[in-house]
C-alpha positions, 0 to 999 in steps of 0.5 A: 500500500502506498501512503496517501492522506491519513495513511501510515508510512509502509515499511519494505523489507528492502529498506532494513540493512543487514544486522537491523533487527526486526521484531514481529508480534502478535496483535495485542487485542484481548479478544485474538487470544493468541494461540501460538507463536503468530497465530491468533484466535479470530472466532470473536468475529464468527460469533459476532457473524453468528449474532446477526450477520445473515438474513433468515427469511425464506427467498424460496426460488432465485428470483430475476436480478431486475426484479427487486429495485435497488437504487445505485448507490445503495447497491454500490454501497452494499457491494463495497461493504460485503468486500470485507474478508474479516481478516482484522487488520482494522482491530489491529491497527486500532489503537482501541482495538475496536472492531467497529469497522468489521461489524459495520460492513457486516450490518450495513451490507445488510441494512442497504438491502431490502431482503435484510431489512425484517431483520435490521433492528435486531441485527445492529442490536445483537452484533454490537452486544457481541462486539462489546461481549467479546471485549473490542474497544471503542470506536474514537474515529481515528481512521486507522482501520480504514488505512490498514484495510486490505479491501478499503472499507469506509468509515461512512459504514461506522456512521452507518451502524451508529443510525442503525444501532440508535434507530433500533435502540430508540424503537426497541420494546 
């Protein structure tokens, strides 16, 4: 990756001298518990997944693509959310450990489409209670994940999950 504007400056291998010393580390997130040298243990995210990140209503039969209207963008938008390959990089470079940016691009690919919305209120809900559940820190918008990130996932999803987790918070019983 290249630096650009809020990015951090990338370190080649090309650029360290012989006898320079290189120390690489698991990250330090009490959620990825290491598990042995540099392998650490990601199922923090299967379960947020395992919370709402899916839809349950019976679609029956494949139905034709131009047969549910979408508007551009919203398809665009969600099409860009669901790049995410949960690897972490955002938790990782995160100061706050937060995975905020991950279990945002799983709710908004989901709340942009019509066949998540019986479902988007409960969704926002349950994925942030995990989240928290599993000890991510808290999102203090400083860009960080959206740098690291290998699929360039926006922030515009963590305001996104924000309006959905106040929306369903404000209407919940």
């Amino acid at each position: 990756m290249v630096p650009g504007k809020g990015q951090p400056p990338v370190s080649y291998m090309r650029e360290f001298k012989d006898g320079d010393t290189i120390v690489v580390e698991p990250w330090r997130d009490a959620a990825f518990h290491v598990i042995k040298d540099l392998m650490v243990d990601r199922t923090a995210f299967d379960r947020i997944i395992q919370a709402g990140g899916f839809i349950s209503v019976n679609t029956g039969n494949a139905v034709d693509a131009n047969a549910i209207p979408i508007e551009k963008q919203k398809a665009d938008d969600s099409f860009m959310a669901a790049a995410c390959i949960g690897c972490g990089a955002c938790v990782a470079a995160c100061k706050n450990s937060s995975a905020m940016l991950f279990v945002s691009a799983k709710v908004s690919h989901l709340a942009l489409l019509p066949q998540g919305e019986p479902e988007r209120k409960q969704r926002a809900l349950n994925m942030i209670a995990q989240m928290d559940k599993e000890g991510f820190g808290s999102c203090t918008n400083t860009y960080a994940c959206e740098a690291e990130c290998p699929k360039e996932i926006s922030v515009s999803n963590i305001a996104r999950l924000n309006r959905e987790f106040l929306n369903a918070s404000l209407s919940s019983d």
